[in-house]
Each structure stands twice: as structure tokens, then as C-alpha cells.
C-alpha positions in Angstrom: 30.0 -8.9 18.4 33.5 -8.6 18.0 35.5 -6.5 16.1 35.9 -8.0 12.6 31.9 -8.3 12.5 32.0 -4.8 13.3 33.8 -4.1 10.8 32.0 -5.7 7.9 28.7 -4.5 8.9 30.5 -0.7 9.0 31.1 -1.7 5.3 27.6 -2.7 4.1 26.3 0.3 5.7 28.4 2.1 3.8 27.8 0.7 0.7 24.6 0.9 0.9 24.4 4.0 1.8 26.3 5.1 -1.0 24.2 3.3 -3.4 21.3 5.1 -2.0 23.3 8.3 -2.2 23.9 8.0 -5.7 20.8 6.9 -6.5 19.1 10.3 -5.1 21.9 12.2 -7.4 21.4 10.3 -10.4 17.4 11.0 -9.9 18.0 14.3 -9.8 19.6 14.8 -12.7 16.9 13.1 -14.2 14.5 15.3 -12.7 17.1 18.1 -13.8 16.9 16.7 -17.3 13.1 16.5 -17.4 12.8 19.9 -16.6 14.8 21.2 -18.9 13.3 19.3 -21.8 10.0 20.9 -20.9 11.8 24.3 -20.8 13.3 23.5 -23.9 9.9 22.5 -25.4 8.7 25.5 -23.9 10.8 27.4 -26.0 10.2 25.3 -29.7 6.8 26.7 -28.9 7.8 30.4 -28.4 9.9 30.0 -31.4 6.8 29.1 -32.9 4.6 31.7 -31.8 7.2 33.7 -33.1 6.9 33.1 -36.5 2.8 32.5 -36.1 3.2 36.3 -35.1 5.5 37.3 -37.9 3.4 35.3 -40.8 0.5 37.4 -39.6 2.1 40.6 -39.3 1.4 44.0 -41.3 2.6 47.4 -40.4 4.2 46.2 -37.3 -0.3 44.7 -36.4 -1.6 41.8 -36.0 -5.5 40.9 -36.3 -6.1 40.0 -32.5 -8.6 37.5 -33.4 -6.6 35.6 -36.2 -3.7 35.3 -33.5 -6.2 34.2 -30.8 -7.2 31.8 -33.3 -3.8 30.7 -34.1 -2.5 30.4 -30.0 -6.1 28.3 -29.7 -4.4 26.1 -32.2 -1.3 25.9 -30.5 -3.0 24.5 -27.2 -2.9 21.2 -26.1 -4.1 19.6 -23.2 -0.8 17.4 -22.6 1.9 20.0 -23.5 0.4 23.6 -23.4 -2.6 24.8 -21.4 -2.5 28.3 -21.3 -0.9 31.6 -23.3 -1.1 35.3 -22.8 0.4 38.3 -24.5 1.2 41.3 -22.1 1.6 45.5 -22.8 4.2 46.7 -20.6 1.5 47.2 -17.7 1.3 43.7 -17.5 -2.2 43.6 -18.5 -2.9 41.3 -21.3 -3.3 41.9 -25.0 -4.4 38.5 -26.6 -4.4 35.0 -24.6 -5.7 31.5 -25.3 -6.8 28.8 -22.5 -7.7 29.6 -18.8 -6.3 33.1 -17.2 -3.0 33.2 -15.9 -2.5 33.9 -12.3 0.1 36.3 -12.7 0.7 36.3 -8.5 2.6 33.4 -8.4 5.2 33.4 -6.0 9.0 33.5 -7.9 7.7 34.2 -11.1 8.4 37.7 -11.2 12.4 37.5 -10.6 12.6 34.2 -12.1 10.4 33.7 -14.9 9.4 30.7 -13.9 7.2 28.9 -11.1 7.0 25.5 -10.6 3.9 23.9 -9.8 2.2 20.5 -8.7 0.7 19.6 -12.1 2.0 22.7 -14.4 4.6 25.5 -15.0 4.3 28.9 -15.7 7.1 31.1 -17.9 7.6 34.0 -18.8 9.8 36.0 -21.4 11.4 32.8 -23.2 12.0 34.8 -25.8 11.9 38.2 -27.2 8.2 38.3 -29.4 9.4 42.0 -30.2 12.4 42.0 -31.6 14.4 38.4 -32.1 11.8 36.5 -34.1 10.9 40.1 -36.1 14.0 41.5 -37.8 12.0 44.1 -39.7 10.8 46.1 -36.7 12.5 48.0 -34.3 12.9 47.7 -30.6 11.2 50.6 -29.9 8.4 50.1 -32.3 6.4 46.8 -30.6 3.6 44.7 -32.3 0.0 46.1 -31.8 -2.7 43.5 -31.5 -5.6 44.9 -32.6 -9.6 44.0 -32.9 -10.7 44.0 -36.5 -12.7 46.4 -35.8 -10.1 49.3 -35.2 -8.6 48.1 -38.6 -8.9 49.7 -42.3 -9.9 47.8 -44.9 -8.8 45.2 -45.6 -6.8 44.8 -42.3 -10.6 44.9 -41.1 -13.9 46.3 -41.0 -14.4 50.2 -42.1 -14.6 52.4 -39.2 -16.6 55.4 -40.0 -15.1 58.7 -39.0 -16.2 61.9 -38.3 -15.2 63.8 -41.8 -16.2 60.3 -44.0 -18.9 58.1 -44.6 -19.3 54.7 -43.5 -17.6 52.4 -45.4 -15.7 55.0 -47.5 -11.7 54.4 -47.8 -9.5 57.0 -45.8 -8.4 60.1 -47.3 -4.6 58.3 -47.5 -6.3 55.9 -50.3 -9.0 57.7 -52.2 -7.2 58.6 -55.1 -4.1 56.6 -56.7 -4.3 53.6 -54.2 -2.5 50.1 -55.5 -3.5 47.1 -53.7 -1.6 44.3 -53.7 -4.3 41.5 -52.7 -1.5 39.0 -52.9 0.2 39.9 -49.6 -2.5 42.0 -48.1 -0.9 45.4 -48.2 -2.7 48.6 -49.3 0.5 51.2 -50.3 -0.5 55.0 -52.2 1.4 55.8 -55.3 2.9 59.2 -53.4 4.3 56.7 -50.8 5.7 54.5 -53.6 6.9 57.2 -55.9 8.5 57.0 -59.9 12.0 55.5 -58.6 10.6 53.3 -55.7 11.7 49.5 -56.1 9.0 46.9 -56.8 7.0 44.3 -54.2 9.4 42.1 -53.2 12.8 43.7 -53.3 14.4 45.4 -50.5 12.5 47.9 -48.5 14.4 47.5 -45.1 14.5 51.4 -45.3 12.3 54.3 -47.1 14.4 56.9 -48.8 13.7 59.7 -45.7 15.6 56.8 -43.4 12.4 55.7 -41.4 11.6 51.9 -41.1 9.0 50.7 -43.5 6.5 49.2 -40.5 6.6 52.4 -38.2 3.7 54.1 -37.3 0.2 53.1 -38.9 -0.2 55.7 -41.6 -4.3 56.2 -40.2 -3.0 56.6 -36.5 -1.6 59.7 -35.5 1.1 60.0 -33.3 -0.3 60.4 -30.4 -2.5 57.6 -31.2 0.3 54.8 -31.9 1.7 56.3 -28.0 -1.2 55.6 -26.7 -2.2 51.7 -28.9 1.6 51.0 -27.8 1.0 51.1 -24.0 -2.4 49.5 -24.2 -2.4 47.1 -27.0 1.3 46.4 -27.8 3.2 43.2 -27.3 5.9 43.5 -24.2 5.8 40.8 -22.7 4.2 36.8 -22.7 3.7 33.8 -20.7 2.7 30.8 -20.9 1.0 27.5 -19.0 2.9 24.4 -19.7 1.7 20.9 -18.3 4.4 18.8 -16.5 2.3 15.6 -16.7 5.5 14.1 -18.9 7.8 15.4 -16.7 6.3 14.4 -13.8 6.0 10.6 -15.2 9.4 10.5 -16.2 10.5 11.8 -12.5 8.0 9.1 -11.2 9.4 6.4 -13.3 12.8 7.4 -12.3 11.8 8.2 -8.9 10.5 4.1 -8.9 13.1 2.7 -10.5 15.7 4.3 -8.0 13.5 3.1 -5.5 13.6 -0.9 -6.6 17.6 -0.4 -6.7 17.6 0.8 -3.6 15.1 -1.7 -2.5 17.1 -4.7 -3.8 20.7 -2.8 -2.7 19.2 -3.1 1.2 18.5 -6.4 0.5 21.5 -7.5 -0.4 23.3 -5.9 2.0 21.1 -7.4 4.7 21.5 -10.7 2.8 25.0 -10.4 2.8 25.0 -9.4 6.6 22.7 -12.2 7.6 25.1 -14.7 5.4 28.3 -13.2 7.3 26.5 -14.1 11.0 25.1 -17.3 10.1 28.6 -18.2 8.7 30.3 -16.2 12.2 28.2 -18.5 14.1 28.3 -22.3 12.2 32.1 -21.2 12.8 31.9 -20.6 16.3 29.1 -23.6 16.9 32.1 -25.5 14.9 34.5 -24.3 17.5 32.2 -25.1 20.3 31.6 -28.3 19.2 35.1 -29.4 18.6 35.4 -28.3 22.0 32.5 -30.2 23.4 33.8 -33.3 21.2 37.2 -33.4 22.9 35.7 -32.7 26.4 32.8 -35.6 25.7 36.0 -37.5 24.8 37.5 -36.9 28.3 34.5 -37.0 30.3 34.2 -40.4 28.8 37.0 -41.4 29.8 36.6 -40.5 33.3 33.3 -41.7 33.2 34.9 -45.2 32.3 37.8 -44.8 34.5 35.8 -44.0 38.0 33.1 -47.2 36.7 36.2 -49.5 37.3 37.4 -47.4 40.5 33.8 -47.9 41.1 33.9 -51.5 40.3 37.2 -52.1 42.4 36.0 -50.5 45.5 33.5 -53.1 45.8 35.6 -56.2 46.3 37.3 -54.3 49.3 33.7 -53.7 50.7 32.4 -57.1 49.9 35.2 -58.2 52.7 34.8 -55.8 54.9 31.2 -56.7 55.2 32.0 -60.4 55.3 34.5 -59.9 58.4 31.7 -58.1 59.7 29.1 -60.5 59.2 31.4 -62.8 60.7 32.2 -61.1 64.2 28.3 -60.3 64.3 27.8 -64.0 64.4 30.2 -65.2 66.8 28.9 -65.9 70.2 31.9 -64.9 72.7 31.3 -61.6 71.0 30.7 -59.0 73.1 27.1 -57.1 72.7 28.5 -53.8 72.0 31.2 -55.3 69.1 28.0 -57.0 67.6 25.6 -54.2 67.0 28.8 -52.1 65.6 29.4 -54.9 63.3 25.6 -55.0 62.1 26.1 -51.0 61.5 29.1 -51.7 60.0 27.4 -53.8 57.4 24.3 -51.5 56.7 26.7 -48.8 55.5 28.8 -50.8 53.3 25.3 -51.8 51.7 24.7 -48.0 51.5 27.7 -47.7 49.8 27.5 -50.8 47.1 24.0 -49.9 46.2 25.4 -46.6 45.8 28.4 -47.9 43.5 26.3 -50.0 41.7 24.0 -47.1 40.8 26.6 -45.1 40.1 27.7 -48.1 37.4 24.5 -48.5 36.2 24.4 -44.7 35.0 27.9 -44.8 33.5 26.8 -47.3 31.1 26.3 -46.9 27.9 22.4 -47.2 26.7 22.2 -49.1 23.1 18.6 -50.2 23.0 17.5 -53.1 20.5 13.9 -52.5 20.1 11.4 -55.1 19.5 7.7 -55.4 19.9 7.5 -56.1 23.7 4.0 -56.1 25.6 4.0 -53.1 28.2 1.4 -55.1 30.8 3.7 -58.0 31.1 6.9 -55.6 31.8 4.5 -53.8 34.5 3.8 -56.7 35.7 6.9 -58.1 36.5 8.0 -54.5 38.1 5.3 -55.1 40.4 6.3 -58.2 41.3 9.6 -57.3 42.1 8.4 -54.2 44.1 5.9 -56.3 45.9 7.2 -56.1 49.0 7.2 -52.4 48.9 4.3 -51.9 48.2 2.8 -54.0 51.1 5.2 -52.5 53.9 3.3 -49.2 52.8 -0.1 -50.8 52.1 0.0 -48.7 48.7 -3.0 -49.0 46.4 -1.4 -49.8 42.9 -3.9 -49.2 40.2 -2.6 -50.7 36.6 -4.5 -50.3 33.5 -5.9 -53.4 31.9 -5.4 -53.0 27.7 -1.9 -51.6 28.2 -0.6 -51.1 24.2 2.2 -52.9 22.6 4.8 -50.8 22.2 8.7 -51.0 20.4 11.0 -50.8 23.1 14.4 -52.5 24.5 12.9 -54.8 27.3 15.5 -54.6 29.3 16.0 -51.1 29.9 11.9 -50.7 29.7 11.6 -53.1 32.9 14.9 -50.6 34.7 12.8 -47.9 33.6 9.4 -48.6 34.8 11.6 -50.0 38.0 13.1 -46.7 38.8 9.8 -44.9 38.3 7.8 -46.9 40.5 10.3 -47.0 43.3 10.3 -43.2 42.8 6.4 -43.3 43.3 6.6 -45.8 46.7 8.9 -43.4 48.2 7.4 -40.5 47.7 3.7 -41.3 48.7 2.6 -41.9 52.6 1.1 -44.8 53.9 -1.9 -46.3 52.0 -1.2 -44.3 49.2 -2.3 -44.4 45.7 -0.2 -45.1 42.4 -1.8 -44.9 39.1 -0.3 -46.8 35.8 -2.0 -46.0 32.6 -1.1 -45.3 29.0 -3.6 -44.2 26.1 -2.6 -43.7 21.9 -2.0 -40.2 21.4 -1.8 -41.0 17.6 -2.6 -44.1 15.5 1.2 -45.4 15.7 2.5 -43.3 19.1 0.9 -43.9 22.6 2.0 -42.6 26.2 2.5 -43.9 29.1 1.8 -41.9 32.8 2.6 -43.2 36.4 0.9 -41.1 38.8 0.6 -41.0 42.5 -0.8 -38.5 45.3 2.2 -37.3 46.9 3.6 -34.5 47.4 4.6 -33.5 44.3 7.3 -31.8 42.6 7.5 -27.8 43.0 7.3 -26.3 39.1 11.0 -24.8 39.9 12.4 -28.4 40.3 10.8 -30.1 37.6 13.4 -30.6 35.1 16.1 -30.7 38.0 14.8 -33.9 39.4 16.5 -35.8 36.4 19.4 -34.4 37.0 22.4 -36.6 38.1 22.7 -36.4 42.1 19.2 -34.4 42.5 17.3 -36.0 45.5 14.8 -34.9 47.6 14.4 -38.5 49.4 17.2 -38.7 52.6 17.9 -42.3 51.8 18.3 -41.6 47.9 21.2 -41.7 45.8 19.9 -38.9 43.2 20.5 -41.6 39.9 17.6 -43.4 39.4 15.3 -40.5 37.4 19.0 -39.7 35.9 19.0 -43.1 34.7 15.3 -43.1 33.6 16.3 -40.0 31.2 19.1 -42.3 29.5 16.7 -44.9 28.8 14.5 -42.5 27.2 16.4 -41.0 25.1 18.3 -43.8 23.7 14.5 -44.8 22.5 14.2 -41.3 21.4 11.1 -40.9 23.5 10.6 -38.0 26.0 9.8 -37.7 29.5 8.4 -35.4 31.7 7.2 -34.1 35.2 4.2 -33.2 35.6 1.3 -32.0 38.5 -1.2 -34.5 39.5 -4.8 -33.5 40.1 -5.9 -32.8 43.4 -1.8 -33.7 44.4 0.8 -35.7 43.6 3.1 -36.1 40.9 2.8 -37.6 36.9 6.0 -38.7 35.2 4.6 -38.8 31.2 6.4 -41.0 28.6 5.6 -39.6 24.9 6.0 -40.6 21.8 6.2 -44.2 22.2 5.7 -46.1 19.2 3.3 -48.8 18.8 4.1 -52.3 17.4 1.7 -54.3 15.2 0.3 -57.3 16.2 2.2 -60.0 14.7 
């Protein structure tokens, strides 16, 4: 990998990991801005147990079951679950839905706590004194039973110095009732000069508040309802199910970005190395064109130094043929003139291979009949074949096949010799060929010599590569040509028990004309 690739895959992963970075932002400030709609909703809802609690206020009390009535109304299985109302001991004083657990961990400091499903605040706002102008801080809201209520806050409670249902002493004589609000006010409270219902009585004319202590309480009474029964304090159970679908659908749709963001990048990466490599297999193969070019070149230049060292051979061996003939000759000059012209046959068999391999291989196929080439191989090889006494066994219903004839016959030449030279005496050659397919057969010579270790199986058609003393290394070389220039494929194989198989595949069959 070199340095520019480095590079550009530095800056993908970067990108992407940006893209992934602001993707984990950007979904938290979703999540951010879920949670503080819910707060927010949280809040509409304190605002409206607010004024629930005002509309059903009187003397600074509310009827504990109307409100418990009311916060059931307010509940919703969706939105809000659970509500409580707490004295300042913490105990509760009213509550709708399932208990609170008031032992959450961070609620206490925070006012909040967060969850899997819900979310539990406390103290939104103040029920005491923000939503009730009338009242005073010090003077909170008393929830109370109905039955610890005069009539007609409630039902009569009979006391020890009155019968039952008889009025307290505070309304026995004088006592206006105004049904229309629900407020029960003596004529010595109200006195000559006192304003009518419904204009201002923010303050009576000795200064105190108008909703201060229940007039049928006493003091020590109203102490002691305050720290039991009135309002300090509230909380509430909110469900998070749309907050938690909103994160989730966020949460998803980040994830496809990021998804498709690592795709790309990895698309763009792969594209960058497939286009780093076409240029460098562009580079190579430039290369290997103008070295193909060369090698061509020499090839054709050391076929004619080839081709021109022959003539000088040709009269070598003819002057030696010549002195080996002549009678005056001595014995000695004879025999060195009969070596003389073995070596320069070594040599122009030699050349001539080596000719025979520099030429070029254009086949012109036509439908040739593969047991009339074999047979004329045989032929030719006849003589081989009886110095050795080898068995030769050809198939009879060889296929027709589409093949130059020509270099077929130099084929089938080269792999026969191959076989005669590598078996012993008497020993066996096979030629058959079966049709792998309906239009491709393939044709197998096998004998039982040797063989061919598996390391040196695709070395042996290699130009040069013999393992026969008296070889030249370019006959299987020159086999491979032929086979691919018919775009079949050859190769070596083990025989069973021993020996060798040389496969031809993918030979196409001709129809019988």
C-alpha cells in the first residue's frame, strides 16, 4: 500500500467517523428534546392540577374525595400513570394510580428519576402558593375526608355539646348561605358595611386573610390538619412510551445513516483499489506488452541464428561422412568421424526443436477424425515401439473432434514419444478418449511408467524441463502451444497402479457431415 492509498483511506475513516459522530450528537439532542417535551407536558399537567385544586377550593380545603376524583380523571395510561399529594413528612395526602416508590435513587436532590418505561417528578410547581394567589405561604391546602367537614363542605359531625346533624354554634342564628358558590359566611362575620359576594375580599377589616384558619377548627387543630393533611409537596408518574419511540425512531434512523455512510465509504474505498490496481495491471501490462514485443523479437532473431547454424552443421557432417567412407582412412580418424556426425545430429534435432517451438501456432480447425491421426502417429513411431516391444492399446470409436490436423498429428507425436521413452521394455501405452459432455470429449494417453512426482507436474511443460538424458526439454513445451492455440487444456496426471496420464479437455466434437 503506498502512501497516496494511505492517505485516502485516512480520509474515509475520517469521514465517516465524523458522520457517525454527529449522528450520536444530533440523537442526543433529540433524546434531549424528547425529554424535555415530556417535562414540559409534565408541567401543562401540574398547571392543571393547579387550577383543578383552586376550582375546588373553600377556606383554603379541598374535599379529598372530589380531588381524588378529579386526579383519577386526569390519568391516562399513555401520558400519566400515577399522582400523589404529600404533607411536609412526605407522607401522602390524596393520590391517584399505583403508589409511588418514593426510594428512588436521584429523586430526592433532583426531582426527577429516570426510568426504563416511566419518570417520576417531583415539585414542578408550587400547588401552595403559585397557582393559589388568595392564600398564603404559610397557610397550605388541607385535603380533607367529607367526613371531617361541616355542612355543606360535608357530612355533620356530631360533637360533644350538639346533636347530630345540628349546625355549629358559629351558624345557628343569623347564617346566610350562599348555595351559589358553596360558602356558608355569619352575618357578625359579614357585618353592616361589609362589601357584597363578589367584590374584593383579599383582606378582612382586622388585616387577616379571608381563607385562614377554618372557623370550626381551633388553633391547635389547623397546626395539627396542616402537618398531617396539608398539601407540601407532589409527584407524579409520567409514562415515557412517546419519548421512548421518538428516541427509537431517531435512534433507527441515525443508525440507517450511519449504515449507508459505512457503505459508502467502503464503496468508495473498494472503487479507489479496484481503480489503484486496473492502473497498476495497466502499467504491468504495458510492460509485459513491450517486453512480449522484445522477447518476440529475440525469439525470431535466434529461430534464424537457429536456422543459419544449420547449414554450417549440414557440412560439417557431410565432410565427416565423407572421411568415414574413405578406405585409406585410418581406423581411429573413422570412428571420430562417425562421432563427429552423431553430435551434429544431436545438435540439428536440437535446432530444429528449438524452431519448431519458436513458431507461431495459428490453428485452422476442421472436423478431422482422431483414429486416423493416431493412426498415422503410430505408424510413424513404429519402429519405436518394436525396439521396446511396447504394448500399444488404441481405442476403437475414437470421436470426431475440431482441431488443426496438423498440429493434432505433432501433438499426439510428441506425446507418444514422451510415453516410449519413459516406459521399460514391454511396456504398456494406453490411448483412449470418452465425451465428457454432448459437444466436448477428452482424450488420455497413459502408460505404466514411472510417473511424474506431484511437485513436477506442471513443470514438465515447461520449456527446457527434462527428466530423459537424451531429451531436449521442448516437446511437452510444444504440446502446451498446440493446446492452447485450440483453447483446449492439458494436464498431468497419476496412472493407476503407476505410470503417468497426459489428459486433453475440452475438445470439441464435430458433427457428422
Amino acid at each position: 500500500m503506498n502512501r497516496r492509498t494511505r492517505l485516502v483511506y485516512g480520509v474515509l475513516v475520517a469521514v465517516w467517523a465524523m458522520i457517525i459522530a454527529w449522528q450520536v450528537v444530533e440523537h442526543q439532542h433529540v433524546s434531549a428534546l424528547a425529554r424535555a417535551a415530556l417535562i414540559n407536558r409534565a408541567k401543562d399537567i401540574s398547571t392543571t392540577l393547579g387550577l383543578v385544586m383552586r376550582s375546588q377550593r373553600r377556606f383554603g380545603i379541598i374535599s379529598k374525595d372530589r380531588l381524588e376524583s378529579a386526579l383519577n380523571a386526569l390519568l391516562k395510561p399513555e401520558e400519566l400513570n400515577a399522582v400523589a399529594l404529600l404533607n411536609a413528612a412526605g407522607d401522602r395526602v390524596a393520590s391517584a394510580g399505583p403508589p409511588i416508590d418514593f426510594e428512588l435513587k436521584g429523586l430526592v436532590p433532583r426531582g426527577e428519576h429516570w426510568g426504563n418505561r416511566t419518570v417520576t417528578l417531583m415539585n414542578l410547581v408550587d400547588l401552595g402558593t403559585n397557582l393559589t394567589a388568595e392564600a398564603e405561604a404559610s397557610r397550605p391546602t388541607l385535603i380533607l375526608p367529607r367526613n371531617e367537614m361541616p355542612n355543606p363542605f360535608g357530612t355533620n359531625r356530631p360533637g360533644p355539646d350538639r346533636p347530630p346533624g345540628s349546625p355549629p354554634p358559629e351558624l345557628r342564628a343569623g347564617a346566610l348561605v350562599a348555595s351559589n358558590v358553596g360558602l356558608i359566611v355569619t352575618n357578625a362575620d359579614r357585618g353592616t358595611n361589609a362589601p357584597p359576594f363578589g367584590a374584593d375580599r383579599s383582606r378582612r377589616r382586622d388585616g387577616r386573610p379571608p381563607f385562614g384558619r377554618p372557623f370550626w377548627m381551633s388553633e391547635e387543630e389547623y397546626k395539627a390538619a396542616i402537618q398531617k393533611k396539608g398539601v407540601h409537596s407532589f409527584a407524579m408518574v409520567m409514562s415515557r412510551q412517546t419519548e421512548v419511540e421518538a428516541s427509537s425512531r431517531d435512534l433507527w434512523l441515525r443508525s440507517i445513516i450511519s449504515a449507508l455512510a459505512a457503505v459508502s465509504v467502503v464503496g468508495v474505498g473498494l472503487a479507489w483499489r479496484n481503480l489503484t490496481r486496473s492502473s497498476e495491471l495497466e502499467m504491468r501490462l504495458v510492460r509485459a506488452a513491450e517486453l512480449n514485443t522484445r522477447l518476440r523479437e529475440m525469439n525470431l532473431a535466434a529461430a534464424g541464428l537457429a536456422h543459419e547454424t544449420k547449414n554450417p552443421l549440414n557440412i560439417i557432417r557431410g565432410l565427416a561422412q565423407m572421411i568415414s567412407k574413405q578406405e585409406d582412412a585410418a581406423t581411429e580418424t573413422r570412428q571420430r568421424s562417425l562421432k563427429i556426425m552423431d553430435e551434429t545430429d544431436r545438435v540439428t534435432a536440437q535446432l530444429n526443436e528449438f524452431i519448431n517451438y519458436s513458431r507461431p501456432r495459428e490453428g485452422r480447425r476442421a472436423a478431422v477424425a482422431l483414429s486416423s491421426v493416431v493412426a498415422e502417429v503410430v505408424r510413424a513411431l513404429g519402429y519405436d515401439l518394436e525396439e521396446k516391444a511396447i504394448r500399444l492399446q488404441v481405442q476403437n470409436d475414437l470421436p470426431l473432434i475440431e482441431a488443426d490436423e496438423q498440429l493434432l498429428r505433432q501433438a499426439l507425436f510428441n506425446l507418444l514419444l514422451n510415453a516410449i521413452q519413459a516406459v521399460s521394455r514391454e511396456g504398456h501405452i494406453q490411448v483412449v478418449a470418452d465425451r465428457v459432455t454432448g459437444s466436448e470429449a477428452q482424450l488420455e494417453i497413459r502408460d505404466d511408467g514411472p510417473g511424474v512426482p506431484p511437485e513436477r507436474r506442471t513443470d514438465v511443460f515447461k520449456p527446457y524441463f527434462t527428466t530423459n538424458q537424451k531429451g531436449t526439454g521442448l516437446g511437452l513445451a510444444v504440446v502446451q502451444q498446440i493446446v492452447l492455440a485450440h483453447g483446449w487444456e492439458i494436464e498431468c496426471l497419476p496412472n493407476q497402479p503407476c505410470g503417468a496420464v497426459f489428459r486433453l479437455s475440452h475438445l470439441r466434437v464435430a458433427s457428422a457431415a
